[in-house]
C-alpha positions in Angstrom: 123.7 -208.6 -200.3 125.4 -211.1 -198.0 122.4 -214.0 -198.0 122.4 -214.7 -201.9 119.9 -217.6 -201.6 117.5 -215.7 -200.4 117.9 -213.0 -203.2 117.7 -216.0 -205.6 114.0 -217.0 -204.1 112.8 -213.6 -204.2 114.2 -212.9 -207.9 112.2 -216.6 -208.9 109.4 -216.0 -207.1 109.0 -212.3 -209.0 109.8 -214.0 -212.5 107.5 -216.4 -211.7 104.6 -214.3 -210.9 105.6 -212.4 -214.2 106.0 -214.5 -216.2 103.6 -218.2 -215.3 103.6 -221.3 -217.9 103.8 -218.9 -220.7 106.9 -216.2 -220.1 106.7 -213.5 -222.4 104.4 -213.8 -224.4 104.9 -210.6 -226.3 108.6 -210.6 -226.6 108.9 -214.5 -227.7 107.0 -213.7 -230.5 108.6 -210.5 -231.8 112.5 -211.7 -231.5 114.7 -214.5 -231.9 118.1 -214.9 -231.0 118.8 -210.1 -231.9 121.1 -208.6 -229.7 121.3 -204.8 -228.9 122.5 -202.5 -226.4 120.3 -200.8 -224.0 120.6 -197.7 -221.7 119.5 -197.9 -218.6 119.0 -193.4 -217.4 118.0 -191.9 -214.0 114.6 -190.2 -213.9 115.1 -188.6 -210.8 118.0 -187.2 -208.2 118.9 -189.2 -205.4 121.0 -192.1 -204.1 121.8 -195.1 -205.6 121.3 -198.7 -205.0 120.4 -202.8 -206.1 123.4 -202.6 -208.5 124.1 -206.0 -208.2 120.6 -207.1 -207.7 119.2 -205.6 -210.6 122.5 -207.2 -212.5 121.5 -210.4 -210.8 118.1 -210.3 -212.3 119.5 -209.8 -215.7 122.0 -212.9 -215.5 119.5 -215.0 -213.5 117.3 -214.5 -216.5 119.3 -215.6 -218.7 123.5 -215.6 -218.1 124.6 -214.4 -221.4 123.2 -210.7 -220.5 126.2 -208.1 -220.0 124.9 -205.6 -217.5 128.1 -202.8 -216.9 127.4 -200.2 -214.0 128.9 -196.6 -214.2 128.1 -195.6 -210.7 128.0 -197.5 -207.5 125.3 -198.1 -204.5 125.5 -194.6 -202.4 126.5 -192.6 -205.7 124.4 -189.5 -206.0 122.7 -189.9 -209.3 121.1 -187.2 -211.5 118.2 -187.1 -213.7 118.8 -187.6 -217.2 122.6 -189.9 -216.1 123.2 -192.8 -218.2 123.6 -195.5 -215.2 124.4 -198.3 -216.7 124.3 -200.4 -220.2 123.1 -203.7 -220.3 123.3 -206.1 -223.7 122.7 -208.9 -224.7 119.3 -211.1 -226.3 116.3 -208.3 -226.8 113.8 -211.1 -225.5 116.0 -212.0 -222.6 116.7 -208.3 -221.8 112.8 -207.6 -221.8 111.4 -210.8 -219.8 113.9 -209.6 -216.9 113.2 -205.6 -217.3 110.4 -204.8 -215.2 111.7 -207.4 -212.4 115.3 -205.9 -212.5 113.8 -202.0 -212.5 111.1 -202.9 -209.6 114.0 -204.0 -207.3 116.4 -201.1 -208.1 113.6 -198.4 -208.0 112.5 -199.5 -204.8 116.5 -199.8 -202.9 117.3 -196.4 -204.7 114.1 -195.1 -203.2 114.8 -196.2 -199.6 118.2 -195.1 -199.9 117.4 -191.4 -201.2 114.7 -191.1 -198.5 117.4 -192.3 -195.7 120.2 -190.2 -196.9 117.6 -186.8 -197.2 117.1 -187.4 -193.2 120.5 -188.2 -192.3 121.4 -185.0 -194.1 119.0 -183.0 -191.8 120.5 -184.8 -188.7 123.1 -183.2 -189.7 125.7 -185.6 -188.2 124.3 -185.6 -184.9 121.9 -188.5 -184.3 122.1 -191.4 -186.2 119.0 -192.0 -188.5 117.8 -196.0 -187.6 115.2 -198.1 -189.5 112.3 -200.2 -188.3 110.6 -203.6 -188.8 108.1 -201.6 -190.9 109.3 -203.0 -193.8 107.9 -204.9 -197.0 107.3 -208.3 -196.1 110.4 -210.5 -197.6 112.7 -207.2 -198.5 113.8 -206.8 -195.2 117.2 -207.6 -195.9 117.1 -205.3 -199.3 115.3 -202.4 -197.9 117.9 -202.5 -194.7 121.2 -202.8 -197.2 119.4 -199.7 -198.5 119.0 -197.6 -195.4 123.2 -197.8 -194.9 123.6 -196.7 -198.6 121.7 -193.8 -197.9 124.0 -193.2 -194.9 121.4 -194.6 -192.0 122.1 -197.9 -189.8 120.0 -201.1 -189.4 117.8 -201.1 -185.9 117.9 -204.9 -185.5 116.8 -207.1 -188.4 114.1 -209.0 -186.6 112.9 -210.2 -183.5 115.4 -212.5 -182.8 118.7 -210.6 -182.5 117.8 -207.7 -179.9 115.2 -207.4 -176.9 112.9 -204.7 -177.2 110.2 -204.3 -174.6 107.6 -202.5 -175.7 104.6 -200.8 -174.5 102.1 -203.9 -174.8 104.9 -206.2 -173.4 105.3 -203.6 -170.3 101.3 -203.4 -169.7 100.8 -207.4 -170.4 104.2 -207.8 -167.8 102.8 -205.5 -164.9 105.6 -203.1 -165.6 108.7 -203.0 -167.0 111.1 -204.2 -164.2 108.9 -207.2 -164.2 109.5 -207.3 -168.5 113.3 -206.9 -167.5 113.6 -208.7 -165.3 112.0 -211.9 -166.9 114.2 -210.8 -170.3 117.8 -211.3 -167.8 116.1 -214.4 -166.1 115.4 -216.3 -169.7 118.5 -214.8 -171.5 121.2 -213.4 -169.2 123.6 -210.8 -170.5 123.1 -212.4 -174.5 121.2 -209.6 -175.5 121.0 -205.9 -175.5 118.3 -204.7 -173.6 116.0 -201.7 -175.0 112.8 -200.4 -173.3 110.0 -198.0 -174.6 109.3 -195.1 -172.2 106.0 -193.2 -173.0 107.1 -191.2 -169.9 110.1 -189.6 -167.6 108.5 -191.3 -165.0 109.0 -194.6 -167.0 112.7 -193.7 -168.4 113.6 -193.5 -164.7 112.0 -196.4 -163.9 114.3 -197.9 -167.3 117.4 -196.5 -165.8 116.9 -198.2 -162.8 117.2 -201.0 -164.3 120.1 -200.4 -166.3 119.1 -201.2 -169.9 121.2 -200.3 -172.4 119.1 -198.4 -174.8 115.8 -196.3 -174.3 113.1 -195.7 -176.9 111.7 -192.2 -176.0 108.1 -192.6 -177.7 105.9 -189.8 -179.0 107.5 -187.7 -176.8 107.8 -183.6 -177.3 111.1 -181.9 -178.2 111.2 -180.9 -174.6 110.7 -184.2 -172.7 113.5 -185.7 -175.0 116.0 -182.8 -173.7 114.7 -184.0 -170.0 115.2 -187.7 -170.9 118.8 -186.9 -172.7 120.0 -185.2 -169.4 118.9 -187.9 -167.2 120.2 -190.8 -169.2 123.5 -189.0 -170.1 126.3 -191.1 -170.1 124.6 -193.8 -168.2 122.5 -195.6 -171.2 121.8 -195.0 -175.4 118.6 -192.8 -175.9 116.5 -193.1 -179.3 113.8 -191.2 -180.2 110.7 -192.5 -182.3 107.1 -191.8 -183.1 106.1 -189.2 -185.8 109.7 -188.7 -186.8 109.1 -186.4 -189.8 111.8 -184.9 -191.9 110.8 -181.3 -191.2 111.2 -182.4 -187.1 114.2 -184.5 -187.7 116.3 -181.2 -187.5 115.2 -179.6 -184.3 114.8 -183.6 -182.6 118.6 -184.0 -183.2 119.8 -181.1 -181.1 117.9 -182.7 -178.0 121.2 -184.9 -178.2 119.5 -187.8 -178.7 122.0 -190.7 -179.5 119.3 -192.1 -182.5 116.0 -192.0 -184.3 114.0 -194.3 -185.9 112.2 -194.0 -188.6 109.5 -196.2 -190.1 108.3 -193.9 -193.3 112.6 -194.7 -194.7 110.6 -198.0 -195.7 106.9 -198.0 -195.5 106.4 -194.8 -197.0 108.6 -194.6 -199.9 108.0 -193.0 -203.6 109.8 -195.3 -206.3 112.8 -193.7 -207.8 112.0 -193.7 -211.6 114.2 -194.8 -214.2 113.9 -195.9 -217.9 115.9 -199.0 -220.1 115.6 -198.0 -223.7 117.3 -199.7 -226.8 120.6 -197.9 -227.4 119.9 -196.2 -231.2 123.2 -195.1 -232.7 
């Protein structure tokens, strides 16, 4: 994860919440300064990833934990792998569990969903995130949708102009929205505008955008919008992207399509850390 800072807050701020004035109460009780190994085994098939934050967790906690990884983020894992062995303090090992395994559950979760539609794009559309994402794991749930083979939508609002439908009704239209986007910013930014219709992905090609979201639209009006944007701007399709449409959606030759359940609609992937008994 390139902004380690902000991993820091978010792994205090969990540790915090878990742990108070108090920490553990349970474990500070029970040990003292015992030392094992423990086993840390996949529950479930998929992807992959929070290697290192899950490791960072551990360290963070306290820095004489030895966490040591047999696979990498964007490995296929199966259930029943040993995927990694961490040792060190039992207490230390404990207080930190439950932060370190809700991090790595929910990245390998994001990352098996993303990878399951990529696969179904079959190479080709490119599978793209959203802002639908859980507030402060933007940046963790988007490093997961590349290890699962997707790429990042932009990260926020501030690093790519896209008009939507509210902005276009609010503006009078969207060559007024566009318009006002090139007076305040010039050629900085890429340009994308949401058409609901063809009549509206004309009017976006008019005004030579570079990207155009094709909304809610049927497998037959993104074929129609693909031909009439070919080669002339980036086409993206979005709005009830399911996996079981992601298939037929792709072979409209659309360039991309988003998809907000890769991180608001995500099962955790499940895995266990259990003493190592020899």
């Amino acid at each position: 994860m390139e902004n380690l800072g902000h991993l820091d807050r978010m792994i205090d701020m969990a540790m915090e919440e878990d742990l108070q004035k108090e920490g553990d109460i349970t474990s500070e009780s029970i040990f003292t300064g015992k030392e094992h190994t423990f086993k840390l085994i996949s529950k479930d098939i998929g992807k992959l990833c929070g290697k290192d934050v899950f490791e960072r967790v551990m360290t963070r906690t306290d820095i004489s934990v030895s966490v040591r990884f047999l696979h990498n983020d964007g490995d296929n894992i199966e259930k029943g792998d040993l995927v990694a062995e961490v040792s060190g303090p039992v207490k230390s090992i404990l207080k930190a569990e439950r932060t370190a395994l809700n991090f790595l559950s929910l990245m390998s979760a994001v990352a098996t969903k993303t990878a399951r539609f990529v696969s179904e794009a079959e190479g080709k559309t490119i599978i793209l995130d959203t802002r639908k994402t859980i507030p402060g794991f933007r940046q963790l749930q988007k490093y997961a949708v590349r290890c699962g083979g997707g790429m990042n939508h932009r990260m926020g609002l501030h690093d790519m102009v896209l008009i939507k439908d509210n902005h276009i009704d609010a503006a009078g239209g969207i060559s007024t929205a566009v318009s006002k986007v090139r007076e305040r910013w010039g050629s900085r930014f890429k340009i994308e505008v949401e058409a609901r219709n063809i009549q509206e992905v004309r009017e976006a090609l008019n005004c030579k955008v570079e990207r155009i979201l094709l909304d809610n639209m049927s497998n037959e009006q993104l074929s129609e919008a693909v031909k009439l944007t070919e080669q002339i701007c980036e086409t993206e399709a979005s709005g009830n992207m399911t996996l079981e449409r992601i298939r037929q959606v792709s072979l409209t030759g659309v360039d991309f399509i988003s998809v907000g359940e890769l991180t608001h609609s995500i099962k955790a992937f499940d895995f266990s850390l259990k003493e190592n008994i020899k």
